[in-house]
N, CA, C and O atoms as a GROMACS GRO file, in nm:
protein
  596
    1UNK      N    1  10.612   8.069   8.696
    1UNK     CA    2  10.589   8.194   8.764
    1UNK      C    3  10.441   8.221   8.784
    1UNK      O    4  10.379   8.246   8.887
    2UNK      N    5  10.401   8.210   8.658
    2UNK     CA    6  10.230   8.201   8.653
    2UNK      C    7  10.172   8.105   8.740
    2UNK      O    8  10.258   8.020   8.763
    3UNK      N    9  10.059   8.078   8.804
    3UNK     CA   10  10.039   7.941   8.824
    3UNK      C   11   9.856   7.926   8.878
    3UNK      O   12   9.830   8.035   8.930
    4UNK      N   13   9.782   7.874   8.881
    4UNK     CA   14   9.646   7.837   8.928
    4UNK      C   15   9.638   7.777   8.999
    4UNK      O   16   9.520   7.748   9.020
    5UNK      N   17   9.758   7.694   9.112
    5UNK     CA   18   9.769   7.627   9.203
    5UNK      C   19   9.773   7.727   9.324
    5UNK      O   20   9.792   7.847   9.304
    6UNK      N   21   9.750   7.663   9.486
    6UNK     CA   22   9.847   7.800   9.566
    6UNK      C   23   9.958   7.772   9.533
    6UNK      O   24  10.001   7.682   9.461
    7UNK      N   25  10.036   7.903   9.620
    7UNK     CA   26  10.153   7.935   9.614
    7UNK      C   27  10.182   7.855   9.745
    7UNK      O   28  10.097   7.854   9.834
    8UNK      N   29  10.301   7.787   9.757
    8UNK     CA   30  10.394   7.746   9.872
    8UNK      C   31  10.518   7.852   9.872
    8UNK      O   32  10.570   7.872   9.762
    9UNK      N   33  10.572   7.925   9.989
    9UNK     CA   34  10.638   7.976   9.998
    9UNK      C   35  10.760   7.941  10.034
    9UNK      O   36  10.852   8.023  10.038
   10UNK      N   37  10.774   7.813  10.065
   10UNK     CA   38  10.850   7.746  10.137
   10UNK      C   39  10.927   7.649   9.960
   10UNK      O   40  11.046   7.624   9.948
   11UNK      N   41  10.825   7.615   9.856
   11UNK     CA   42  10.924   7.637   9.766
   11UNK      C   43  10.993   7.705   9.684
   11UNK      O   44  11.076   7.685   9.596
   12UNK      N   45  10.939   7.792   9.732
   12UNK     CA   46  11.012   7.909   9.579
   12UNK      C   47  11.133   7.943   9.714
   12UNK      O   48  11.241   7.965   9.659
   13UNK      N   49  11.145   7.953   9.845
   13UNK     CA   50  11.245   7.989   9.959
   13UNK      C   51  11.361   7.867   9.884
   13UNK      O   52  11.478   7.901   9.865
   14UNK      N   53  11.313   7.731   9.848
   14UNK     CA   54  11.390   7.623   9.839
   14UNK      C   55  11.490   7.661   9.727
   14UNK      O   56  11.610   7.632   9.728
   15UNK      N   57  11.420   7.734   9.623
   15UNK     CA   58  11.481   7.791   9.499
   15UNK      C   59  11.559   7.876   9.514
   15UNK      O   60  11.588   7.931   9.408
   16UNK      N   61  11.630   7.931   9.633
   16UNK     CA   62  11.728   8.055   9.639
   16UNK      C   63  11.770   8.014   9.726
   16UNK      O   64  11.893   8.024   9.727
   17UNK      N   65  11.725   7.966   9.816
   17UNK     CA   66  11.880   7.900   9.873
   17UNK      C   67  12.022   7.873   9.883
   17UNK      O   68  12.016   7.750   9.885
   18UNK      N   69  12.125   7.896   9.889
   18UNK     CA   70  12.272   7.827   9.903
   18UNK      C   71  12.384   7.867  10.018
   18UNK      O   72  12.409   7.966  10.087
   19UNK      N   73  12.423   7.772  10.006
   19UNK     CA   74  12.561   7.777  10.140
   19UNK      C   75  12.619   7.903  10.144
   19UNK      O   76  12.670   7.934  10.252
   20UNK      N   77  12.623   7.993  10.041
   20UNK     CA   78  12.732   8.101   9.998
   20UNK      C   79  12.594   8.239  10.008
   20UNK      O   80  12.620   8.350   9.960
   21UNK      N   81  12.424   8.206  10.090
   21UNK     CA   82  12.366   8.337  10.082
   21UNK      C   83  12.327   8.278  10.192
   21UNK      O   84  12.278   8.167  10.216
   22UNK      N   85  12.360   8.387  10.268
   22UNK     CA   86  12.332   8.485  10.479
   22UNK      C   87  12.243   8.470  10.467
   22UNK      O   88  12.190   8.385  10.539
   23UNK      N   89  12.162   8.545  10.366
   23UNK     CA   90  12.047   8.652  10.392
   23UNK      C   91  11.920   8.597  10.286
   23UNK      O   92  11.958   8.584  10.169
   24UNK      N   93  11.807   8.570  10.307
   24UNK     CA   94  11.681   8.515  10.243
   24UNK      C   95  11.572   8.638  10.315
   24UNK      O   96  11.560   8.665  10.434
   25UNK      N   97  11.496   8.703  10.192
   25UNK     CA   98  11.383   8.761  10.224
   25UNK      C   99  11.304   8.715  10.133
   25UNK      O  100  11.328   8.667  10.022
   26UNK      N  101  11.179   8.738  10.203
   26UNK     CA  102  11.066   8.683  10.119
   26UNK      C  103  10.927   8.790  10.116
   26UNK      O  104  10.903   8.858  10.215
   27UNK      N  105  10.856   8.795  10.015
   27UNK     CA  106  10.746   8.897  10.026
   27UNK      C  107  10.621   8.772   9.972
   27UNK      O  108  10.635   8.692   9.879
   28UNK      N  109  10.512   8.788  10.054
   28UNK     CA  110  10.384   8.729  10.027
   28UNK      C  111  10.245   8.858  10.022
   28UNK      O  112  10.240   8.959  10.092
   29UNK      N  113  10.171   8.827   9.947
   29UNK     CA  114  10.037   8.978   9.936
   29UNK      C  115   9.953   8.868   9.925
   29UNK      O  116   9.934   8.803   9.822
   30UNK      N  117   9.903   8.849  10.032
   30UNK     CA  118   9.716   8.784  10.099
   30UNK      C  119   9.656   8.902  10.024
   30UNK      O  120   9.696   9.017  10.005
   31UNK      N  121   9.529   8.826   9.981
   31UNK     CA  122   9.432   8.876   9.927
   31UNK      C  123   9.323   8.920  10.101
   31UNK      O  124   9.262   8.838  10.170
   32UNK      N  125   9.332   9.038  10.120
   32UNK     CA  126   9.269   9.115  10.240
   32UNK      C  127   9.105   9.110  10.206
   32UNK      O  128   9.043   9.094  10.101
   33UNK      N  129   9.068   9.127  10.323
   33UNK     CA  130   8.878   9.160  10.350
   33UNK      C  131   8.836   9.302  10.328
   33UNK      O  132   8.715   9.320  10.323
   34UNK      N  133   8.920   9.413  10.312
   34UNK     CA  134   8.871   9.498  10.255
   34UNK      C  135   8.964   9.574  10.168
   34UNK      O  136   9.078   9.536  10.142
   35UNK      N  137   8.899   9.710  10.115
   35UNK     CA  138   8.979   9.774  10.033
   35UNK      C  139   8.906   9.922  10.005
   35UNK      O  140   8.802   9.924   9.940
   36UNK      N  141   8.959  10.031  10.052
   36UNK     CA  142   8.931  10.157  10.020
   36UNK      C  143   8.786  10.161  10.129
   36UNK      O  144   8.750  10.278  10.148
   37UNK      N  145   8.705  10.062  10.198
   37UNK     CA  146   8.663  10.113  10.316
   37UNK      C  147   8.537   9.960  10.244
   37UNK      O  148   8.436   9.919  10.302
   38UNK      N  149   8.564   9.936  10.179
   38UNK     CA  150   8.480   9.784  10.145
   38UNK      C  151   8.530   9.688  10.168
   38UNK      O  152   8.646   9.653  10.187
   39UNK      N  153   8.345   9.597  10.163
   39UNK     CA  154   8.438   9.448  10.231
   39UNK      C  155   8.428   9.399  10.109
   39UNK      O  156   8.334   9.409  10.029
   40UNK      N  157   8.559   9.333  10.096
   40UNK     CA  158   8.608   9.250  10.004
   40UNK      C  159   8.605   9.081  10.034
   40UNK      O  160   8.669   9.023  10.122
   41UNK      N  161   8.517   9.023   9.938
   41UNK     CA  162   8.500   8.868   9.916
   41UNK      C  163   8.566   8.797   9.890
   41UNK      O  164   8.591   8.702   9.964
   42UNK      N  165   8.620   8.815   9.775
   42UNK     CA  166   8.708   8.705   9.702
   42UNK      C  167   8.802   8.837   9.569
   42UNK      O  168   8.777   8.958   9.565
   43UNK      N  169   8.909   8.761   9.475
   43UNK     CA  170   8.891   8.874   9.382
   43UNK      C  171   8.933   8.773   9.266
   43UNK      O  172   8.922   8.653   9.294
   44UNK      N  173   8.977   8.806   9.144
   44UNK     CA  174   9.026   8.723   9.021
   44UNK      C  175   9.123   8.772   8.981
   44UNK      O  176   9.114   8.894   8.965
   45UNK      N  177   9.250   8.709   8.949
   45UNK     CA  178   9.348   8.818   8.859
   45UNK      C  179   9.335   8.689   8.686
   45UNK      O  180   9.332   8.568   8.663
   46UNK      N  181   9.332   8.817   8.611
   46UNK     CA  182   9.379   8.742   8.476
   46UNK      C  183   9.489   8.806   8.411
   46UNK      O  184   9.542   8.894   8.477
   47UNK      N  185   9.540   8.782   8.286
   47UNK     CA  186   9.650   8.808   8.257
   47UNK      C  187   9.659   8.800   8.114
   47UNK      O  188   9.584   8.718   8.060
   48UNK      N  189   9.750   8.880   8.027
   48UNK     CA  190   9.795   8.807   7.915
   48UNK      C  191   9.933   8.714   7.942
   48UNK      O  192  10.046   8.763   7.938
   49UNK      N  193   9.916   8.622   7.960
   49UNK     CA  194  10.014   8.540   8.001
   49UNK      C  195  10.142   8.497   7.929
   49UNK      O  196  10.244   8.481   7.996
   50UNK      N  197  10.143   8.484   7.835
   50UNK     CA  198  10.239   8.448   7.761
   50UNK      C  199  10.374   8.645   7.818
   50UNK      O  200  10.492   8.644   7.855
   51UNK      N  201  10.281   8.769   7.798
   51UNK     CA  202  10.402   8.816   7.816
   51UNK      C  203  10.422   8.858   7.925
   51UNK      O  204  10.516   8.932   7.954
   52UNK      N  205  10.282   8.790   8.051
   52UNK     CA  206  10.324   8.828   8.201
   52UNK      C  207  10.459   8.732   8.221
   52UNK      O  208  10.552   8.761   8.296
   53UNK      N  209  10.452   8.626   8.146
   53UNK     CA  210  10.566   8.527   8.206
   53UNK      C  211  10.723   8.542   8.091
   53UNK      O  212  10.818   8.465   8.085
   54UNK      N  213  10.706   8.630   8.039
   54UNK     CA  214  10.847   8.717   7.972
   54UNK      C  215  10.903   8.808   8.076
   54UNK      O  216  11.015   8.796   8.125
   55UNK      N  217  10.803   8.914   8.113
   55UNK     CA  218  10.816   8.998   8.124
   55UNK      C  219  10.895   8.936   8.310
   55UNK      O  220  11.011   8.941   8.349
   56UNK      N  221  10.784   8.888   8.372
   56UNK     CA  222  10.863   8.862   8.515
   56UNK      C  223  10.977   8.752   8.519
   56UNK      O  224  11.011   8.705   8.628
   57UNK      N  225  11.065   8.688   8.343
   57UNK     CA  226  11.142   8.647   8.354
   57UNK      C  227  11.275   8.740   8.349
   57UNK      O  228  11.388   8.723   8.394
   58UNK      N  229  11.196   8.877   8.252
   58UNK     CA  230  11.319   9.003   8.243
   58UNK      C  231  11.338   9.037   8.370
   58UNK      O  232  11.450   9.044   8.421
   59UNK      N  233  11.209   9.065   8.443
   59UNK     CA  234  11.252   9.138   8.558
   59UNK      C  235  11.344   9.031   8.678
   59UNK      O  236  11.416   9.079   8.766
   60UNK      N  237  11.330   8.929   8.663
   60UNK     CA  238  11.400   8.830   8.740
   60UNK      C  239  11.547   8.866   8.686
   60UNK      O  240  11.626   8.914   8.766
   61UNK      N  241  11.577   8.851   8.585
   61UNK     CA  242  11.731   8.854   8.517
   61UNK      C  243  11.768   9.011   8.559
   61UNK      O  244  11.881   9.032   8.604
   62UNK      N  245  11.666   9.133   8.544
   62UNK     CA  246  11.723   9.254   8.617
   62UNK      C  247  11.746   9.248   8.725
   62UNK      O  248  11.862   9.282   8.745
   63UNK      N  249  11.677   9.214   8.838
   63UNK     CA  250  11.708   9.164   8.961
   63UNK      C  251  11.814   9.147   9.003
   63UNK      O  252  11.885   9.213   9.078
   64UNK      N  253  11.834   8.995   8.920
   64UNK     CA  254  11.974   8.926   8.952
   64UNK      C  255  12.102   8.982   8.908
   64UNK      O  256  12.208   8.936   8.950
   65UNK      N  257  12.098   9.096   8.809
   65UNK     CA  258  12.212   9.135   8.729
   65UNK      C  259  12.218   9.292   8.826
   65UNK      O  260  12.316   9.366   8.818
   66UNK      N  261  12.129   9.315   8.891
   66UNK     CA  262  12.135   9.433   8.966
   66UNK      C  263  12.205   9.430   9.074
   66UNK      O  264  12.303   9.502   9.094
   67UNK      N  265  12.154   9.335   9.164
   67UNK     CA  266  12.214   9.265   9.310
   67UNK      C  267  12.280   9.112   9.274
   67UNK      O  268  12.237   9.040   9.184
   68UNK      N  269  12.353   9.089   9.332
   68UNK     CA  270  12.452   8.978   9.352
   68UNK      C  271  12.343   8.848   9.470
   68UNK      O  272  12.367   8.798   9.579
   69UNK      N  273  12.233   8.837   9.380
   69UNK     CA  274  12.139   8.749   9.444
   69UNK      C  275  12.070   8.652   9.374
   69UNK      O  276  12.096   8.638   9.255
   70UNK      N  277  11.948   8.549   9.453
   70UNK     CA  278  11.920   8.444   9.369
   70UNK      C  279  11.769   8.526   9.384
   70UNK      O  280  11.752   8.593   9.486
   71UNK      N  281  11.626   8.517   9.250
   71UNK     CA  282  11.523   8.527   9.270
   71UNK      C  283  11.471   8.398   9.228
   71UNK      O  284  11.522   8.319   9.149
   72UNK      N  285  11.340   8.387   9.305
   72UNK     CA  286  11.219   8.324   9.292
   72UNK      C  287  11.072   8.372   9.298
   72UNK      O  288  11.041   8.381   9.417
   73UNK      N  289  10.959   8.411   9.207
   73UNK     CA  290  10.850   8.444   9.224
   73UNK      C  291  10.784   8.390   9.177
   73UNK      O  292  10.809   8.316   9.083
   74UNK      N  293  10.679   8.409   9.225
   74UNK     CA  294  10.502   8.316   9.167
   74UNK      C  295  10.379   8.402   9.208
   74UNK      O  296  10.359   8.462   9.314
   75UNK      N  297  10.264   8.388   9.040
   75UNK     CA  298  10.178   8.461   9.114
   75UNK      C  299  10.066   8.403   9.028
   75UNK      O  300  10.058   8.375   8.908
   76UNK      N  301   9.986   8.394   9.126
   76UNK     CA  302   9.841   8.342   9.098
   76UNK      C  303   9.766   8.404   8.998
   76UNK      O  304   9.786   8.521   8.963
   77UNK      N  305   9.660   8.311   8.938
   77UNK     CA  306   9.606   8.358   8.842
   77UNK      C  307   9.444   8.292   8.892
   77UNK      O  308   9.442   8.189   8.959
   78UNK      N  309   9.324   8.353   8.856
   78UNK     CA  310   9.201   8.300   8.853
   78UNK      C  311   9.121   8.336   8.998
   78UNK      O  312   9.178   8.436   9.042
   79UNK      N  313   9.056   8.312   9.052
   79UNK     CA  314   8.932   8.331   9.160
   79UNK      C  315   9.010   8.306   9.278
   79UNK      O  316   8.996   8.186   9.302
   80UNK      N  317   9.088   8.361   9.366
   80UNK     CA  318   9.098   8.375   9.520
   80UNK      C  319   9.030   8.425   9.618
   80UNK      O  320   8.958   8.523   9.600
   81UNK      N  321   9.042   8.368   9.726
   81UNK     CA  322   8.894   8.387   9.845
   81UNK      C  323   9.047   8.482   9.967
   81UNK      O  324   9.168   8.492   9.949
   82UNK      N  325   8.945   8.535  10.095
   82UNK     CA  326   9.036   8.631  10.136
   82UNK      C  327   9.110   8.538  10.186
   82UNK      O  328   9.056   8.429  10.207
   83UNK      N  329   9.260   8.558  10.220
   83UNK     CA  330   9.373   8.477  10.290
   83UNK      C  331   9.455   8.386  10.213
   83UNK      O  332   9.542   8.315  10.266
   84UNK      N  333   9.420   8.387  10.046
   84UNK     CA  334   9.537   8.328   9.939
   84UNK      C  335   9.605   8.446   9.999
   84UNK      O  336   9.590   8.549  10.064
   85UNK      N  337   9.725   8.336   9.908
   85UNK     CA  338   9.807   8.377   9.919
   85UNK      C  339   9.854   8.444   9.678
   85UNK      O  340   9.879   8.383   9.574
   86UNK      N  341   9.839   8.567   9.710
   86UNK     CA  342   9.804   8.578   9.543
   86UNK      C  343   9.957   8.604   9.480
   86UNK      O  344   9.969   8.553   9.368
   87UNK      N  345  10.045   8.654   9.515
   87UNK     CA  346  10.236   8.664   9.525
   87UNK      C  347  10.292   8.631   9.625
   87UNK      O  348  10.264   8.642   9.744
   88UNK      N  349  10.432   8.561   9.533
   88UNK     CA  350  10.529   8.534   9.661
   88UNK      C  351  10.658   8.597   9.584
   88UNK      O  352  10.657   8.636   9.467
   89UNK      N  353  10.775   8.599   9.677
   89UNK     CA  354  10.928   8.659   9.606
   89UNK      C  355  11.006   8.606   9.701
   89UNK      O  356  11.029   8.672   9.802
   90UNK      N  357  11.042   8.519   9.689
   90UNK     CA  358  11.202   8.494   9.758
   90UNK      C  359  11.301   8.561   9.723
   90UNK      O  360  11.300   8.629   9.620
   91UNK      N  361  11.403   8.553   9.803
   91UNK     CA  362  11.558   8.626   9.779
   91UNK      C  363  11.631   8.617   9.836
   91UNK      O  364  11.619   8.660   9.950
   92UNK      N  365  11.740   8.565   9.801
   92UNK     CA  366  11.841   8.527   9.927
   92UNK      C  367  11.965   8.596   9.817
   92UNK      O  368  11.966   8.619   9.696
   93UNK      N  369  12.079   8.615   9.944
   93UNK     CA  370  12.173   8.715   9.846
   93UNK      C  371  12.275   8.689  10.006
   93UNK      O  372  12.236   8.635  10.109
   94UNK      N  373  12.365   8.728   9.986
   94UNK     CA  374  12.507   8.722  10.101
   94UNK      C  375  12.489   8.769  10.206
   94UNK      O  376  12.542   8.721  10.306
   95UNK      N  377  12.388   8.899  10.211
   95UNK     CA  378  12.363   8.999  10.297
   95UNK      C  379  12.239   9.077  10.316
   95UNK      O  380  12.215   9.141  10.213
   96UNK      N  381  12.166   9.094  10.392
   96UNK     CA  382  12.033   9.156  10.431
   96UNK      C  383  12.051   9.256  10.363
   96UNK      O  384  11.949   9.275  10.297
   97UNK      N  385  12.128   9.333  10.343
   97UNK     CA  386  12.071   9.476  10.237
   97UNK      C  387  12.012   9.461  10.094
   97UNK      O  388  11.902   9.490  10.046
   98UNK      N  389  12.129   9.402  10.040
   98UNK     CA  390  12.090   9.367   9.904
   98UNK      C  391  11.948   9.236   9.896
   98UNK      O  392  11.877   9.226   9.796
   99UNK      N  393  11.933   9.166   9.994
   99UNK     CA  394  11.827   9.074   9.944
   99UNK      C  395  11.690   9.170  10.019
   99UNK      O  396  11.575   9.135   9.993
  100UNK      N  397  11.710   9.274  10.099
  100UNK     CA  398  11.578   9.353  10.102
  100UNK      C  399  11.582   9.445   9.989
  100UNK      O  400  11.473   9.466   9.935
  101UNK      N  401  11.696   9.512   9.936
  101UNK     CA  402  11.661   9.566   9.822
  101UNK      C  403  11.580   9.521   9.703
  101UNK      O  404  11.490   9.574   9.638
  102UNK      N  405  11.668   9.362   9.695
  102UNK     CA  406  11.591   9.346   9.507
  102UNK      C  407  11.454   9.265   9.559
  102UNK      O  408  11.355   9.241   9.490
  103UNK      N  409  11.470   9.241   9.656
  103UNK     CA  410  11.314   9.204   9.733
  103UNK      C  411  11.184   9.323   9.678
  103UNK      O  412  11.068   9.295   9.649
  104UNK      N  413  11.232   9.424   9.678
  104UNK     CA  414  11.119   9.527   9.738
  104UNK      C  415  11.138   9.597   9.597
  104UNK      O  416  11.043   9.668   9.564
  105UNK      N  417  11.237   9.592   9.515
  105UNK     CA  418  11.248   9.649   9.371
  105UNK      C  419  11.165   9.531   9.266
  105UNK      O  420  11.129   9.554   9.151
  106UNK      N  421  11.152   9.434   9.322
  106UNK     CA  422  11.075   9.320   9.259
  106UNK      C  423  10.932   9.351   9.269
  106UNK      O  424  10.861   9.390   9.176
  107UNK      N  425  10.895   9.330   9.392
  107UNK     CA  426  10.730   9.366   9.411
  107UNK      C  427  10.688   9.483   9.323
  107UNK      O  428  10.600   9.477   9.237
  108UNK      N  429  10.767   9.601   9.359
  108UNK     CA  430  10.712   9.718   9.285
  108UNK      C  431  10.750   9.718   9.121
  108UNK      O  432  10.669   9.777   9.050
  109UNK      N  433  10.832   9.674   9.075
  109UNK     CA  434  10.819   9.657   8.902
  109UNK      C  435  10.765   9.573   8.875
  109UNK      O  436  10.753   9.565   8.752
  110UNK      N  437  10.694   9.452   8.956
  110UNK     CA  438  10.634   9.366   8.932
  110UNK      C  439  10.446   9.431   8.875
  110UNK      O  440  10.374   9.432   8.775
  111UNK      N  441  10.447   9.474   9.016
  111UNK     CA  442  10.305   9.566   9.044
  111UNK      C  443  10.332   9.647   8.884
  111UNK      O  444  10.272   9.606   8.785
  112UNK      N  445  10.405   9.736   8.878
  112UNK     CA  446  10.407   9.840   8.761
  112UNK      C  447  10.418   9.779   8.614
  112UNK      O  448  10.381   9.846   8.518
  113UNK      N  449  10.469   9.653   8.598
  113UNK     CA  450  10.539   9.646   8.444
  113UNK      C  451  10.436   9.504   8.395
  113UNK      O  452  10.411   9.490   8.275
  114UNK      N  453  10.376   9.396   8.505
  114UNK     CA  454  10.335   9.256   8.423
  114UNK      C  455  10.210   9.309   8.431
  114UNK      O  456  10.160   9.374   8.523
  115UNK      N  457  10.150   9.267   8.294
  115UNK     CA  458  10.026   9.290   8.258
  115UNK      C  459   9.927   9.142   8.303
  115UNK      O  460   9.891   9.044   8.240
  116UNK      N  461   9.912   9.181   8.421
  116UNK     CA  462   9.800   9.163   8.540
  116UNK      C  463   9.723   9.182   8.576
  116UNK      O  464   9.740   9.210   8.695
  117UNK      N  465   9.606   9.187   8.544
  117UNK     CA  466   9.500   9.228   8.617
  117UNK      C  467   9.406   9.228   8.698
  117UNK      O  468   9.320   9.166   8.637
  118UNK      N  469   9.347   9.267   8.834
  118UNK     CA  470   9.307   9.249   8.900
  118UNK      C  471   9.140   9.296   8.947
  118UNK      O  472   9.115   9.414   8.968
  119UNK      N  473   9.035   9.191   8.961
  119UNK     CA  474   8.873   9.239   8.974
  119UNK      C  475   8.893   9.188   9.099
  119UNK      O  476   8.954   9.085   9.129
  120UNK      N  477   8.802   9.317   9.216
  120UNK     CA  478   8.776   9.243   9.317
  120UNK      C  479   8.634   9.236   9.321
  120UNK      O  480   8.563   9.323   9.271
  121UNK      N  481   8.587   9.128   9.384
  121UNK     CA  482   8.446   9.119   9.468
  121UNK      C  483   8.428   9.208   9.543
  121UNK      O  484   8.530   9.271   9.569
  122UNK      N  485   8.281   9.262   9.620
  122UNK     CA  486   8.266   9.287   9.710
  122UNK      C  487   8.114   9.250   9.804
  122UNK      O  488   8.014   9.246   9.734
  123UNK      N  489   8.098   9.228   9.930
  123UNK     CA  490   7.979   9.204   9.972
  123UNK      C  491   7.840   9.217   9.946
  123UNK      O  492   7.745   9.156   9.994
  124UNK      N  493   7.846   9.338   9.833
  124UNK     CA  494   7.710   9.390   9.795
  124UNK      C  495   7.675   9.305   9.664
  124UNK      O  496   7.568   9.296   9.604
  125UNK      N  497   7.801   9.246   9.637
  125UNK     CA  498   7.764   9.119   9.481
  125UNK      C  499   7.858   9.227   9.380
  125UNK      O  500   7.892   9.167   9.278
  126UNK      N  501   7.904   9.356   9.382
  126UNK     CA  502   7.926   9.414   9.270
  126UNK      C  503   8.060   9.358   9.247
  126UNK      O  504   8.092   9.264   9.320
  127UNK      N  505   8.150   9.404   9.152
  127UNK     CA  506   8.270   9.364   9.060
  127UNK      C  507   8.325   9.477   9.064
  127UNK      O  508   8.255   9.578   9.064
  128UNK      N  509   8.444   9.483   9.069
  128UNK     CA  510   8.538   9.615   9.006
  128UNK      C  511   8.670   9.609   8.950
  128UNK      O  512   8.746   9.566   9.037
  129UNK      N  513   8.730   9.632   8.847
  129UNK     CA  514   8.838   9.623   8.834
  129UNK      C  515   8.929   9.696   8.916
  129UNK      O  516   8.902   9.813   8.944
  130UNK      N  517   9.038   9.640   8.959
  130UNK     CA  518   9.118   9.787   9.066
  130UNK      C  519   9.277   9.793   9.007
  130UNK      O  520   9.325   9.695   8.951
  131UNK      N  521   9.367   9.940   9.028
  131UNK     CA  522   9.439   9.916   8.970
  131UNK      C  523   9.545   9.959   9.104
  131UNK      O  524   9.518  10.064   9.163
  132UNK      N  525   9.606   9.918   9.127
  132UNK     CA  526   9.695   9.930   9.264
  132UNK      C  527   9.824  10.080   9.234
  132UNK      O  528   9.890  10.154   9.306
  133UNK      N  529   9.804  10.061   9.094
  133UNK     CA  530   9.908  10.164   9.080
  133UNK      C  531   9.895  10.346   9.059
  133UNK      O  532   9.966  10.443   9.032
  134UNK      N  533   9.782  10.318   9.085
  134UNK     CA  534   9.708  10.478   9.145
  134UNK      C  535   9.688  10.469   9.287
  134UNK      O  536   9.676  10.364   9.350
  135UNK      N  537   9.686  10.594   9.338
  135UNK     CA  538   9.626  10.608   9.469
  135UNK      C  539   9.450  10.606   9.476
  135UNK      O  540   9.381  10.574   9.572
  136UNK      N  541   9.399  10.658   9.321
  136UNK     CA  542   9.275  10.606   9.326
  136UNK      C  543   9.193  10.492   9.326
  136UNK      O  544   9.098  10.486   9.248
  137UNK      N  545   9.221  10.396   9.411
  137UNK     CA  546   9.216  10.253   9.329
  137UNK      C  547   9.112  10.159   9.273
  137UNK      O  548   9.138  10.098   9.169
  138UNK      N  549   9.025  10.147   9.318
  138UNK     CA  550   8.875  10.121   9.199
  138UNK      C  551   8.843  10.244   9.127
  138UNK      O  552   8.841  10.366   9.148
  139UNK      N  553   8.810  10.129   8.994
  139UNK     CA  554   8.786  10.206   8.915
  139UNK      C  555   8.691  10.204   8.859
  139UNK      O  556   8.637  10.097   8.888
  140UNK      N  557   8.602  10.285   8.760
  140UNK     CA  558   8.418  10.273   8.767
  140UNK      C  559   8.376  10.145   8.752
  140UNK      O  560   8.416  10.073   8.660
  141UNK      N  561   8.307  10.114   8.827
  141UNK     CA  562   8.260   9.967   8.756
  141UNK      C  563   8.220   9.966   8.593
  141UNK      O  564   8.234   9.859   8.535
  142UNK      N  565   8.169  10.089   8.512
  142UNK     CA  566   8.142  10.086   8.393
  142UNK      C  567   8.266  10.058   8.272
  142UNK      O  568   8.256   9.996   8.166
  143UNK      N  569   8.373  10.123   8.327
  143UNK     CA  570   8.496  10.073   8.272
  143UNK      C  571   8.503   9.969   8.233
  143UNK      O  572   8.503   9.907   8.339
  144UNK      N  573   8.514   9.852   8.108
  144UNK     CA  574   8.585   9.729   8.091
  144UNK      C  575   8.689   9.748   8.031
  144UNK      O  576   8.695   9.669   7.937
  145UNK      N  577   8.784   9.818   8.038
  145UNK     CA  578   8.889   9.779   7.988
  145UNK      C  579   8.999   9.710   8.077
  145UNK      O  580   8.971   9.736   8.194
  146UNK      N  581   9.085   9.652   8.070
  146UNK     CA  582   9.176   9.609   8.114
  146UNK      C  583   9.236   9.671   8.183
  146UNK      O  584   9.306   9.740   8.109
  147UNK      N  585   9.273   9.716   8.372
  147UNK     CA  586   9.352   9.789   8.401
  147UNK      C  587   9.488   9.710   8.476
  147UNK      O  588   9.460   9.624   8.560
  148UNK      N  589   9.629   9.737   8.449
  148UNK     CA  590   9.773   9.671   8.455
  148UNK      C  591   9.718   9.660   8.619
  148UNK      O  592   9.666   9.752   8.683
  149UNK      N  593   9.748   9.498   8.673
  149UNK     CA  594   9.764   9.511   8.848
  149UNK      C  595   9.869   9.561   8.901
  149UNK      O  596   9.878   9.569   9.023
   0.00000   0.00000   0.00000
C-alpha cells in the first residue's frame, strides 16, 4: 500500500478486476503547482508506517465489508515533483453506485484516519507542513510537529 516507487494505476485497476464487477472506479491526487495561492515545487509525505499500513488495511476490509466490492490502494511516500502521481484507489463492484461510493468513502477516511504526513515546497525555497483536513491548510512554518495528511 505504502510504496517509494510511482504508482501505476493500471495495476492496482488489475487488482479489482472480475467477470462478476460492471463497474471499476478509480481515484488518482497529482501532486498540483499550487496551493492556497502559492507555487508549489515539489512536496514529501512521511509516515509512521508500520500503522499507516494497518490502518489502510482496516480501512480496505471496511470498505469491502461496507459495499459488495473489490479495493486496491497505494500511496507514495518520500520527495514528489508536480504531476506524481502521490494516491491511487481502485474499485470495481457490480454497479456504478456502490463502486463510486466506497471509492470516495476511501479517499476521505483515508485523508482523515492514516497517519501521513504531508510538507510542501514552495518557489521562494520555504517548507511547510500542510494538513488537508482543515480548511486552513498550511500551517506555521514554526510548527514541527507532525500534522495527519
Amino acid at each position: 500500500m505504502l510504496t517509494r516507487d510511482p504508482i501505476h494505476l493500471e495495476a492496482l485497476l488489475s487488482r479489482v478486476v472480475g467477470p462478476a464487477r460492471g463497474a471499476v472506479t478509480s481515484f488518482a491526487g497529482l501532486v498540483r503547482d499550487h496551493h492556497e495561492g502559492r507555487a508549489v515545487t515539489g512536496l514529501e509525505y512521511t509516515a509512521y508506517e508500520a500503522m499507516a499500513e494497518a490502518v489502510c488495511g482496516e480501512l480496505i476490509a471496511e470498505t469491502e465489508s461496507k459495499w459488495p466490492v473489490r479495493v486496491a490502494l497505494s500511496h507514495r511516500l518520500g520527495r514528489l515533483v508536480v504531476g506524481d502521481v502521490a494516491v491511487a484507489i481502485a474499485v470495481a463492484g457490480e454497479h456504478r453506485d456502490e463502486a463510486f461510493a466506497a471509492c470516495r468513502h476511501l479517499i476521505e477516511e483515508l485523508k482523515r484516519r492514516v497517519p501521513i504526513w504531508k510538507r510542501e515546497r514552495y518557489d521562494d525555497g520555504t517548507e511547510v507542513w500542510v494538513d488537508p483536513t482543515t480548511q486552513a491548510a498550511p500551517v506555521s512554518e514554526e510548527r514541527e510537529g507532525l500534522i495527519p495528511w
